[in-house]
C-alpha positions as CSV (number, residue, x, y, z in Angstrom):
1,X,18.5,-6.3,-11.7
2,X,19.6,-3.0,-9.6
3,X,17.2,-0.7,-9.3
4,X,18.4,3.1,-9.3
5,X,16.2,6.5,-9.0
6,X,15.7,5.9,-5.5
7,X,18.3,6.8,-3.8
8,X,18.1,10.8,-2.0
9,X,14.7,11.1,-2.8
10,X,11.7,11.8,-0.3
11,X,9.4,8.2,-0.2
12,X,5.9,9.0,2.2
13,X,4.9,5.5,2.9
14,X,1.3,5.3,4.6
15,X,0.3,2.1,6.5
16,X,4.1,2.0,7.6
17,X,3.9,0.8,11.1
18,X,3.7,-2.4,10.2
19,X,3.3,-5.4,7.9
20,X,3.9,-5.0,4.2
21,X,4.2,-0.9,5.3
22,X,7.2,-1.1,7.3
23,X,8.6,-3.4,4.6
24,X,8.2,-1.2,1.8
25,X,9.6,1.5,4.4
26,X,12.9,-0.6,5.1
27,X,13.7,-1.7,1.4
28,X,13.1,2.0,0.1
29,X,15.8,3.8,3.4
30,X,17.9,0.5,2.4
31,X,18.6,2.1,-1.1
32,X,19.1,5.1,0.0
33,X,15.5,7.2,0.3
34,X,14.7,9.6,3.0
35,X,11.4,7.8,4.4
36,X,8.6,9.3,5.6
37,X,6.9,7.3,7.8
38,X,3.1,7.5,8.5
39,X,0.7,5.6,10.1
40,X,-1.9,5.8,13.0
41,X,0.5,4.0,15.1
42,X,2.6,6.2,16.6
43,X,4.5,3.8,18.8
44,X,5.3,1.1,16.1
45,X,6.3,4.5,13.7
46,X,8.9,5.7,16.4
47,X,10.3,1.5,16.8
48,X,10.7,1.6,13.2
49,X,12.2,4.6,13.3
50,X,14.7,4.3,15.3
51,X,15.7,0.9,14.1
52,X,16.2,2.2,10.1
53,X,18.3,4.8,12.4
54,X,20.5,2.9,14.3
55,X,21.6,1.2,10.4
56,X,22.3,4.8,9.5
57,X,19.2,4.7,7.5
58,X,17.4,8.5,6.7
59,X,13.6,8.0,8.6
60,X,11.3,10.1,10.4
61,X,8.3,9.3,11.8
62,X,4.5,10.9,11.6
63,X,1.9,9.9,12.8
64,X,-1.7,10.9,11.0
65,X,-5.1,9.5,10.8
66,X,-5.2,8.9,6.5
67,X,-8.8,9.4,6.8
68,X,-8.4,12.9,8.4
69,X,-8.6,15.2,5.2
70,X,-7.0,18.3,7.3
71,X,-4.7,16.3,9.1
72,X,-3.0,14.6,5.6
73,X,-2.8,18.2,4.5
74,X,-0.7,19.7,7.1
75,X,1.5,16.4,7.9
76,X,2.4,16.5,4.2
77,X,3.5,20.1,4.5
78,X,5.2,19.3,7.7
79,X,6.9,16.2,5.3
80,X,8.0,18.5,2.2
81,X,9.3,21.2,5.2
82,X,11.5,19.2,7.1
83,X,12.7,16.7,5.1
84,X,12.2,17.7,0.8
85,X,9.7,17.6,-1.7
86,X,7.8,14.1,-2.2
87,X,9.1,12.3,-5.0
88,X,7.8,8.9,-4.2
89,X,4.3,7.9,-2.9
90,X,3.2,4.8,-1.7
91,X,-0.4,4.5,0.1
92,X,-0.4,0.9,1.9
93,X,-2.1,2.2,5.1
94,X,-5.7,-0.5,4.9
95,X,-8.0,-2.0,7.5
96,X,-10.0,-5.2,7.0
97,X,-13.8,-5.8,8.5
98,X,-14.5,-9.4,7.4
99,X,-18.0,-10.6,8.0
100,X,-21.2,-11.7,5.4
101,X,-22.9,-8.6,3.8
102,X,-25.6,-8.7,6.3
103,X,-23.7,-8.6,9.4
104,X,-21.4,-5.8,8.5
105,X,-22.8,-2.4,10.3
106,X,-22.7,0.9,9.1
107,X,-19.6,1.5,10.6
108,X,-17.7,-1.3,9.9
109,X,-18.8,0.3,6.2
110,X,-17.7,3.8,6.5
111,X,-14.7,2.8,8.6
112,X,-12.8,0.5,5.5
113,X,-13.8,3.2,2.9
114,X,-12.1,6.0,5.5
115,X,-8.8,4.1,5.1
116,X,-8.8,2.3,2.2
117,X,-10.4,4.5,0.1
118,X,-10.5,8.1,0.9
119,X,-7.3,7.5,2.8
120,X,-5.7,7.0,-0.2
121,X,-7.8,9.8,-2.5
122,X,-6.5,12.7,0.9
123,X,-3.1,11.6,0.9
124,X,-2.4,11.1,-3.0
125,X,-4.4,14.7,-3.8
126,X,-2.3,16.4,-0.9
127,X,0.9,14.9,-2.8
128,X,-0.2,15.6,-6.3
129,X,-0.9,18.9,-5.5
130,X,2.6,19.5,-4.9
131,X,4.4,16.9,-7.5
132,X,2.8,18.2,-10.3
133,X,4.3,21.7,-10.5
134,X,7.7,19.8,-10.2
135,X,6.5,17.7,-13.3
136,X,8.4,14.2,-11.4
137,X,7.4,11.8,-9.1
138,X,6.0,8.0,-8.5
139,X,2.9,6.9,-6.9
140,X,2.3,3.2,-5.6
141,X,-0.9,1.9,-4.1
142,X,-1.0,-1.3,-2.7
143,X,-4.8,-3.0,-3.6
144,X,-5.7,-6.8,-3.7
145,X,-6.4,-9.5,-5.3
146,X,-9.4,-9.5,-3.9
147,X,-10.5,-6.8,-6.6
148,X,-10.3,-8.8,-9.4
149,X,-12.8,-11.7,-8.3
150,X,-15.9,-11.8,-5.7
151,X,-14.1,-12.9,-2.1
152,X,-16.8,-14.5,0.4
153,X,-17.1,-12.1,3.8
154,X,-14.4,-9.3,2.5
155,X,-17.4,-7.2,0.4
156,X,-16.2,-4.1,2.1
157,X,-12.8,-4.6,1.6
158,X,-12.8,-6.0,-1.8
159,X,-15.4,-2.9,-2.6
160,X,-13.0,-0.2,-1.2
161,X,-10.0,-1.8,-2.7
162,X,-11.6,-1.5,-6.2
163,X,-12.4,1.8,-5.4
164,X,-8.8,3.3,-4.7
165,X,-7.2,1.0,-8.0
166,X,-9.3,2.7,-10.3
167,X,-8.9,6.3,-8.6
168,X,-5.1,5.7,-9.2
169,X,-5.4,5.0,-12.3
170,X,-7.1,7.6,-13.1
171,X,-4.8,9.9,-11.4
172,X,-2.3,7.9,-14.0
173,X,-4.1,9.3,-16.7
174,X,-4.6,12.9,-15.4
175,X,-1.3,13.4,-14.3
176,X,1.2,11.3,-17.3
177,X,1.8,14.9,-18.6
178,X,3.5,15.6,-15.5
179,X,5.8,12.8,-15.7
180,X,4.1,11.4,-12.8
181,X,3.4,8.0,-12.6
182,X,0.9,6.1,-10.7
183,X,0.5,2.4,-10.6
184,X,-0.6,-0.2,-8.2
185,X,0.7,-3.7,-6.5
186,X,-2.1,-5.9,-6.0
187,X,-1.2,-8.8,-3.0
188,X,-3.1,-12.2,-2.9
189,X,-2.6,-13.8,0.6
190,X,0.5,-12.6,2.4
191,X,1.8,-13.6,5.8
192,X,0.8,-10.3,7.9
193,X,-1.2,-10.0,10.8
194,X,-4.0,-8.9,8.6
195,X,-4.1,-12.2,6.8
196,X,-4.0,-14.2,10.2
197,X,-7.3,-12.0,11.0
198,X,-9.1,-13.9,8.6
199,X,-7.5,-17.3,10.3
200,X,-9.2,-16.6,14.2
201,X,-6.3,-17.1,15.7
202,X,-5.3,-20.6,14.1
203,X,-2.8,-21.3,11.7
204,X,-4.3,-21.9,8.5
205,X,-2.3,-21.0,5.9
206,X,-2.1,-24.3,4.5
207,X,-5.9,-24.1,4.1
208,X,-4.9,-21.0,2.0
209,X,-3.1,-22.4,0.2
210,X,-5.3,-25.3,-0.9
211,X,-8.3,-23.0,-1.5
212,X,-11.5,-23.5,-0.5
213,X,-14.8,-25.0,-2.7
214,X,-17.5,-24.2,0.0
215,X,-15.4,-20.0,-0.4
216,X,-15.4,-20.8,-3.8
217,X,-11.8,-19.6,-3.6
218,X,-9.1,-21.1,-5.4
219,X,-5.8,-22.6,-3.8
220,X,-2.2,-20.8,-4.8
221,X,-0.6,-22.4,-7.6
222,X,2.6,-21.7,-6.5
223,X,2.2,-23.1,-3.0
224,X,3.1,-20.9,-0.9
225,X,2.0,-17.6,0.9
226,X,3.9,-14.3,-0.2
227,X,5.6,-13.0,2.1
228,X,6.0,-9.0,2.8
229,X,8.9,-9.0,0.7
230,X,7.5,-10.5,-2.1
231,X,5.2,-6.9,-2.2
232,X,7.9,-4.7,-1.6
233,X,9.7,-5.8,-4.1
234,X,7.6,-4.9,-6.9
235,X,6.4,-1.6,-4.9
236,X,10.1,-0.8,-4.9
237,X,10.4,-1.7,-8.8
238,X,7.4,0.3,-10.0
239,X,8.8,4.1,-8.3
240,X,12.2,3.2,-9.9
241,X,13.8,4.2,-13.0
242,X,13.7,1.1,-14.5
243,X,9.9,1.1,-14.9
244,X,9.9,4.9,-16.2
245,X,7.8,3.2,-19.1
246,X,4.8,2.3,-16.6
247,X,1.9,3.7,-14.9
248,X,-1.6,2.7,-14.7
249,X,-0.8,-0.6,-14.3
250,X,-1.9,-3.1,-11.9
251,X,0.5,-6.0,-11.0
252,X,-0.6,-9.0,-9.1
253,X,1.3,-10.6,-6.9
254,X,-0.6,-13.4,-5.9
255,X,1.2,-16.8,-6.7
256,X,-1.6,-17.2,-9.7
257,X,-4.6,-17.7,-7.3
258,X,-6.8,-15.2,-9.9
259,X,-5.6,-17.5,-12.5
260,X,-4.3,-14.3,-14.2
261,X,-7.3,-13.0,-14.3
């Protein structure tokens, strides 16, 4: 199926410095949006950059703590400025503290919610503010598995994951009589560098793959990990015209290791 409504239009993609970020980033300048890249890492940002460039590929890099209220205010202004109004949103920027519930600190705490929750809340509410008067646009937020069933050692994660799904689908709600659409792409295990985190250094995706019965985690069904393409994919498919039918919805991408739950 080709996917159209892309093409021209203004795509802010947090998180995009790397991982399932920079993939979304490449596969929305590939068909032809005007990317917006943010992320904390300004380094990565400007490789990236430069890269979508040199294929003749419309990028610009900017570089913003998603947990800085002020900051996501006036990089989004600096966005809609220089390069056109935000059509497309999608918040992937997330950190990950794993550790049992009593050896997380406070900080580890506060720290996931700044990104993956109110990270999400200052950048989507700095976009909405300017979409809705337009009455068009697309929001993505990439969430996890991990929010439909209990995960051993991710609490904070799994906690603030939960926490920005349901905020964007409420912004679904409140804003579907803007024409503004808001859904969300929930990974299972996917090769990043966050995933190989949880490994300590060792490869162990086969371990993954098998599941766990002292986790209590199931195996993937399908075998395999996904890969960051496997995400973008359906990121890409939910901000284009052929799913101007959908928003609120949450589509897991996990090889069926929530047994479709």
């Amino acid at each position: 199926m080709r996917v159209t409504g892309i093409g021209g239009k203004v795509a802010l993609v947090t998180g995009a410095a790397q991982g399932i970020g920079e993939t979304v980033a490449r596969h929305l300048a590939e068909l032809g949006a005007i990317v917006a890249a943010v992320d904390l890492n300004a380094e990565r940002l400007k490789e990236l950059v430069c890269d979508l460039k040199s294929e003749n590929l419309h990028a610009a890099e900017y570089a913003v703590d998603v947990s800085d209220s002020f900051a996501v205010d006036e990089i989004v202004e600096r966005i809609e400025e220089e390069l056109g109004p935000i059509e497309i949103l999608v918040n992937v920027a997330g950190i990950l503290k794993p550790g049992s519930i009593e050896s997380l600190s406070d900080e580890d705490w506060i720290a996931t919610f700044n990104v993956n929750t109110n990270g999400v809340f200052y950048v989507s509410r700095s976009v909405i503010k300017r979409m809705a008067p337009r009455k068009i646009g697309a929001i993505v937020t990439v969430g996890s598995n991990a929010t439909r069933v209990p995960r051993m050692h991710m609490a904070a994660y799994a906690a603030s994951k939960a926490a920005s799904t349901m905020f964007t689908k409420c912004m679904g709600l409140e804003q579907a009589h803007n024409n503004i659409r808001c859904n969300v792409v929930s990974p299972g295990s996917t090769d990043t560098a966050m995933q190989r985190v949880l490994w300590e250094g060792e490869d162990r995706a086969e371990d993954v793959i098998g599941g766990s019965s002292e986790s209590y985690r199931v195996g993937i069904p399908l075998g395999k990990l996904a890969t960051s393409s496997d995400i973008a994919d359906a990121v890409v498919y939910l901000v284009s015209d052929q799913a101007r039918h959908i928003t609120m919805h949450d589509l897991c991408i996990d090889g069926g290791a929530t047994l479709g739950g």
